[in-house]
N, C-alpha and C positions, 0 to 999 in steps of 0.2 A: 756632357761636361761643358761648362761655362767656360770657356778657356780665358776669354777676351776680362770677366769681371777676375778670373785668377790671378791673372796678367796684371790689370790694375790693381789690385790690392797689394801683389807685390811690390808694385813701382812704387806704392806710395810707404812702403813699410823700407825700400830703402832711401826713398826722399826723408823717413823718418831719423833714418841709423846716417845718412849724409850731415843734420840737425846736428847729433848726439854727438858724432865725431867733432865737432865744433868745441867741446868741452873739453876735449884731451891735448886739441889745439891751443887752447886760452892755457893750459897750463902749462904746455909748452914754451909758451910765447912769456908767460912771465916769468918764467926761468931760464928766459935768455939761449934755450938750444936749438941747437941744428935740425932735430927730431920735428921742428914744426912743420917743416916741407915735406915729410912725410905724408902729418895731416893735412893740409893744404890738397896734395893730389890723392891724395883718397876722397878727399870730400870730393873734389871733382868729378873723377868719376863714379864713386857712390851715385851722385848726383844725375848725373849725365844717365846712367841706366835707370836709373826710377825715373827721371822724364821721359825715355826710350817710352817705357812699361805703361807707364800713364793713358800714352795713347793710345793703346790697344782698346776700339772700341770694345764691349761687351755685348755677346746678344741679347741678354736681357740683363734685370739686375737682384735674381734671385740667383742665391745663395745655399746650397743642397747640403747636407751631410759630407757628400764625397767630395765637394767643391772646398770645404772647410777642413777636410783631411791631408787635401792638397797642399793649400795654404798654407797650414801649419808645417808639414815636412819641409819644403822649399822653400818656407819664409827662413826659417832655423839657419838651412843649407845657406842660403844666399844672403843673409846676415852674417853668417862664418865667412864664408869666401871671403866679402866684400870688407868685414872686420879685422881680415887677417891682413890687408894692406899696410896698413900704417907700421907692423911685425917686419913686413918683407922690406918698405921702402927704406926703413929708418936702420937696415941691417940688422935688428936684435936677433934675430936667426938667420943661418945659413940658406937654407932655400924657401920654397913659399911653401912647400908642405908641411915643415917644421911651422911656419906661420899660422898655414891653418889648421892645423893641431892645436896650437896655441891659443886660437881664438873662439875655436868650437871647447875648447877645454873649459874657457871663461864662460862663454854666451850658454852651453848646457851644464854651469856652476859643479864643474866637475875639482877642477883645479890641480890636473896632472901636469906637470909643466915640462919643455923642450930646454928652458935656460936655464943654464947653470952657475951664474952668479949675477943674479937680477940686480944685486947691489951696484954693478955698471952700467944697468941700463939708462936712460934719460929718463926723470920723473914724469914726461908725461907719456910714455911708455908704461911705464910701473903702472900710472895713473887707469890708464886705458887697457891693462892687463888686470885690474882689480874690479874697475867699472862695469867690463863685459860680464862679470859675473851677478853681477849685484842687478844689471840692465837684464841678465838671463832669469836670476829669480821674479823681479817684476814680471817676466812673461809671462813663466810656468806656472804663477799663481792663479791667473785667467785661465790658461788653459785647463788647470785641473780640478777647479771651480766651478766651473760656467760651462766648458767643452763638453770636455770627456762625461762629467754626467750626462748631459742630452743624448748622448749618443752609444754610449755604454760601452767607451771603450776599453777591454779587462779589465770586467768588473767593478767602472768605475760609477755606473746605477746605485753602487752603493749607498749614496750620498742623498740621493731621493726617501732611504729612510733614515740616513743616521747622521747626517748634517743639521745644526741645528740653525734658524734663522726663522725668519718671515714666510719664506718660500722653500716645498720643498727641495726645490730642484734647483735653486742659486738663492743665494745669501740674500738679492734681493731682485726684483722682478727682470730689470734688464741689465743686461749686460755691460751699458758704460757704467751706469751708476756702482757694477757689482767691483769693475777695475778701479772705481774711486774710490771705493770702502779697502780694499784690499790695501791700494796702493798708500793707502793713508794710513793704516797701520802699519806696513811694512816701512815708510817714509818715520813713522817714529819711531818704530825699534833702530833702525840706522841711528839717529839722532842720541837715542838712549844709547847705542853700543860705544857712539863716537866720544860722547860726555864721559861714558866710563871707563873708558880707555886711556885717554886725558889726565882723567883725577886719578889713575892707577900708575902715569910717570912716562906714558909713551907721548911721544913724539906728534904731533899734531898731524903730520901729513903721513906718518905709519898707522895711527888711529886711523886716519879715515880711510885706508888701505883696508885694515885688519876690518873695520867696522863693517866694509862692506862685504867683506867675505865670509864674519860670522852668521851674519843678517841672512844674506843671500845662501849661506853653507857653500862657499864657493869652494875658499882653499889659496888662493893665491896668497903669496906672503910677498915682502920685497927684500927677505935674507935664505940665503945659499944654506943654514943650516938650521935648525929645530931652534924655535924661540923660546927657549927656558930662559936665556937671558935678557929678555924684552922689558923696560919697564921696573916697575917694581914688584913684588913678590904676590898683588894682588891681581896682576894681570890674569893669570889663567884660571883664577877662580872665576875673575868676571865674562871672561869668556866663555869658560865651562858652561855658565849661566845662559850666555847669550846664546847660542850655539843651542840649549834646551830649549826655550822659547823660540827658535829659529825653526824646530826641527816638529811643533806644536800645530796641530791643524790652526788652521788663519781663521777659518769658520769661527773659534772660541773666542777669539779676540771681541769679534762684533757680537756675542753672549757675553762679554764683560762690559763691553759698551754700553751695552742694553741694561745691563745688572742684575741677569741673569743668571746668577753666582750656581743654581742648582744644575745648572747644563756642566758646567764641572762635572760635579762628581759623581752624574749619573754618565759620563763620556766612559765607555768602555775601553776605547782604544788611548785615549788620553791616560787611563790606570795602566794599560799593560806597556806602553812606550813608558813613562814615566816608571814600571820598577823593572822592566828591561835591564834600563838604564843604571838604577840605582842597583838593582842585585850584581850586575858584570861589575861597575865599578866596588863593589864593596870585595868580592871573588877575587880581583887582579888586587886591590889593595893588599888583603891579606897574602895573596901568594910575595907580592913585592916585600912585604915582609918578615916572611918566612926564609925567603930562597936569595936577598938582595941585601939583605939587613938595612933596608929603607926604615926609618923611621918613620913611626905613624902617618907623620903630616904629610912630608913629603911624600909617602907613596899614595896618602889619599888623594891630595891636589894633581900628580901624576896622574893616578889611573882614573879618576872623575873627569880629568880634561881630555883624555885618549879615549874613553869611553865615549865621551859626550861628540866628540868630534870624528869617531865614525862611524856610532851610530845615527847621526843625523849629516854625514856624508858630505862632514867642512872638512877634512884632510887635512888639518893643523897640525904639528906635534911640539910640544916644549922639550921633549925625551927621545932618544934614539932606542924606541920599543922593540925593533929588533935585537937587543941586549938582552931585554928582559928574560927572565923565566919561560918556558915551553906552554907553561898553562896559562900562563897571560897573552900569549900570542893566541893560544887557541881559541881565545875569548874575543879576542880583536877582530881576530877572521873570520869568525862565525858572525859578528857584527855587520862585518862588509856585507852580506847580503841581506840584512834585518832592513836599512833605512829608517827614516823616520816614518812621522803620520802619515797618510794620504792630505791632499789639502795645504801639504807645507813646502819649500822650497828644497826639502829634500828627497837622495833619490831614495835608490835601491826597492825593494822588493811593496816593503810598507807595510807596515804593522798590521793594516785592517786585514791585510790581505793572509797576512801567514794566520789571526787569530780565526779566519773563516777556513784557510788549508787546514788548522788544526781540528778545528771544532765538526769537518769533514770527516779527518780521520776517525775522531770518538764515534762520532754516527757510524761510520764503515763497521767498529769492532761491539758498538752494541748490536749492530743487525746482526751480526753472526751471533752474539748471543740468543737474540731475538727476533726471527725473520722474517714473522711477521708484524713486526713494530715499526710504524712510523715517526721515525725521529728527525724533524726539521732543526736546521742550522740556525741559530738566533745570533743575533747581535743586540744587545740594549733592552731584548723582551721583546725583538722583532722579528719574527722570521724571517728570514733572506731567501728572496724567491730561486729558485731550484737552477734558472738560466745565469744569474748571477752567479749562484755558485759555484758552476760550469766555467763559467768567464774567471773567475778568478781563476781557479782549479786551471784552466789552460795556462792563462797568464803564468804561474809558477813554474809550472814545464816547462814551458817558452824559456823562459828567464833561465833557468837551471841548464837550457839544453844549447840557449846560445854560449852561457858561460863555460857547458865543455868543449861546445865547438870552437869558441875563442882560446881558449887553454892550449887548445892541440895546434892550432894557427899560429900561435906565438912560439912554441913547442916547435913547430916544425923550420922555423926558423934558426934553431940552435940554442935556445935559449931557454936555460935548466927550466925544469918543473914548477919550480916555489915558485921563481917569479915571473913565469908563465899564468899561474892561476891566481896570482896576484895580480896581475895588470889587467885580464880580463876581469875579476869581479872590480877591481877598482875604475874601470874604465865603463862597464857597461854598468855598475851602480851611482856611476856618479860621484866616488869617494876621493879620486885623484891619489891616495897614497898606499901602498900596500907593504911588502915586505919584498923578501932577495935585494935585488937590485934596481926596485921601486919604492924600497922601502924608507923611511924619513932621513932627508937631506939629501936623498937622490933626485935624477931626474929622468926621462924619458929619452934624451937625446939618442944614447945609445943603438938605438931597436933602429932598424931598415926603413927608409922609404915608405915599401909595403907592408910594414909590421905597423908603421905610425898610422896610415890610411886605413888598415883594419882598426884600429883603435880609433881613432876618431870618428867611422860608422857607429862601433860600440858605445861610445861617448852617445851620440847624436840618436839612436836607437834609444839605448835604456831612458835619455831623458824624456823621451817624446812617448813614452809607456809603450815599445813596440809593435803592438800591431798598428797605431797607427801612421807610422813609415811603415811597415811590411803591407800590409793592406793595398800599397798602390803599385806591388810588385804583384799580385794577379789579377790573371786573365778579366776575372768577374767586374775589377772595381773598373776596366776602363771598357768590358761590352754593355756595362749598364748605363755609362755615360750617356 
């Protein structure tokens, strides 16, 4: 194990987040608050340990698989820690654990949040509670682009066949160039989320709030209770919208780029995310107005914006959906673990993954028909090689068996059932809002210490696709160092 190039890449990734903080600074400082000497000694010390880190000579200057599974765990870790400062300095939360809750909630675009009426906080607070999320999806797009297919972590080789572009294996041959494409797409959906947010009656410094959190599918908002009344009456359609294209593998973008309009509609996973989508929200519509006596519209803009926002795991709501109907909840929850695409800023499980779980399953019940039939799992008219499917096939258990071990962890803290299995799927999918006493206009404060610190593992876990944090807890990955 390369310790010493580990070492330096960290330093230089918080000499980079030292930068960043400089931004929530400038906006503090033109609003005239107190909250900028927060920034001030964060960036200090930010600063001061990535120079520490720097000098860690390296033994060499390659760079292995394991070395880059390190990286990314402890970059995440030490990004959060180091993000949660300017949280603890400037007091928006009680101790630094609520902080860094906080800050791992933004930076893994989770958006469960410890405060409870953000409308007090200092704007460049809010600012840098909305940033980290939007600065977390710029991450996660490299890493689930570029990374994780090299190295095929749960099932994410998938993308060698069913990503389209230039190259099979990244959207383009290296990897900075692959960060500029991305980031320049993602750099104008913000722009477009912000302009429409704008022209829809919000607030310029709420838009650019709300923009980055659709963008990013973060979830942070800057009001204490569900934004139905944000704006004017076209807000949540445009969000709905944003939120869809948020939650959209990023790969398609650079096939529109191209003008490669046929990479559409031969995408498999772009059809089944896309009537996911549309079938829940039309399912909740109807129940809303069966069982609510919602009218049409209102329960479609309702259930297409609740829909769209956790399935692609932004955590927005306009509606206090725990009101709603039994069967619109049950629609919601079963959500929480779908996520968006693979390749997009959102989390949870991800569509590629359950249509390969599933299309496992069909194979399982034709061989019993048929035992000796060889029936291969296809995506797109591609066979998906048999270790892939494995790797997926784990990954789901994994996911399914952290989220009852998380359930019974929060559970055993005293805290009822519903929103015990609400805070874990919402925390380790990345959705930030769930139901009970998670559910919309709530907040986390609540839970222990030790409940918040399980949960922001979970946070920090599901974004990072799990095995690669788990991976560096055995034996294997540090005797082959």
């Amino acid at each position: 194990m390369n310790f010493g190039m580990v070492g330096r890449i960290l330093g230089t990734l918080l000499l980079i987040e030292a930068l960043i903080l400089a931004v929530p600074l400038l906006v503090s400082v033109v609003y005239g608050e107190t909250a900028a000497s927060a920034f001030a000694w964060s960036i200090v010390i930010t600063a001061a340990a990535g120079l520490v880190l720097t000098r860690i000579k390296p033994g060499s200057d390659t760079i292995k698989a394991r070395e880059g599974l390190l990286i990314v765990t402890l970059g995440w870790a030490a990004a959060a820690v180091f993000g949660a400062l300017p949280f603890f300095f400037a007091r928006a939360v009680p101790t630094f654990i609520d902080a860094l809750f906080e800050c791992t909630s933004g930076l893994t675009t989770t958006g469960a949040t410890i405060i409870n009426d953000p409308e007090a906080l200092p704007r460049g607070i809010l600012f840098w509670r909305s940033f980290s999320h939007w600065l977390g999806g710029m991450g996660i797009l490299v890493f689930t682009l570029a990374l994780l297919p090299a190295i095929g972590v749960g099932g994410m080789q998938i993308y060698k066949a069913e990503a389209p572009g230039p190259s099979a294996d990244k959207l383009v041959p290296r990897l900075a160039n692959t960060a500029q494409l991305l980031y320049t797409v993602y750099l104008g959906l913000t722009v477009l989320a912000v302009l429409a947010l704008v022209c829809a009656g919000v607030p310029l410094f709420d838009a650019v709030l709300l923009g980055f959190g659709a963008v990013g599918t973060g979830g942070f908002t800057p009001y204490s209770t569900p934004m139905g009344s944000v704006g004017g009456s076209a807000v949540p359609w445009a969000l709905a919208v944003l939120m869809i294209l948020a939650g959209v593998n990023f790969s398609l973008y650079y096939e529109l780029w191209r003008r490669r309009w046929s990479s559409l509609g031969s995408n498999s996973e772009l059809k089944v995310y896309l009537g996911i989508t549309v079938l829940s929200a039309a399912l909740v519509t109807m129940n809303l107005v069966r069982s609510l006596q919602y009218g049409w519209g209102d329960a479609a803009k309702h259930a297409l914006f609740q829909v769209s926002s956790i399935i692609t795991t932004t955590g927005y709501s306009t509606a206090d959906y725990s009101q709603w109907p039994e069967f619109s909840k049950a629609v919601l929850f079963m959500l929480l673990f779908v996520g968006g695409s693979a390749g997009s800023t959102a989390g949870g499980i991800k569509v590629i993954r359950l249509m390969v779980a599933a299309k496992l399953v069909g194979r399982e019940v034709r061989r019993m028909l048929h035992s000796q039939a060889l029936v291969p799992v296809t995506i797109n008219g591609r066979v998906v090689p048999q270790e892939t499917v494995a790797s997926i096939a784990s990954f789901v258990f994994l996911y399914l068996g952290l989220f009852v071990a998380g359930t019974l962890l929060v559970a055993l803290a005293g805290t009822d059932l519903f929103t015990s299995a609400s805070a874990a799927a919402a925390t380790l999918g990345n959705v930030g809002v769930g139901f009970g006493l998670v559910g919309p206009g709530n907040s986390f404060s609540f839970f222990s210490g030790p409940v918040k610190l399980l949960l922001t593992v979970l946070m920090l876990v599901g974004r990072l696709e799990m095995f690669t944090v788990l991976v560096i807890f055995t034996p294997g990955f540090w005797r082959q160092a």
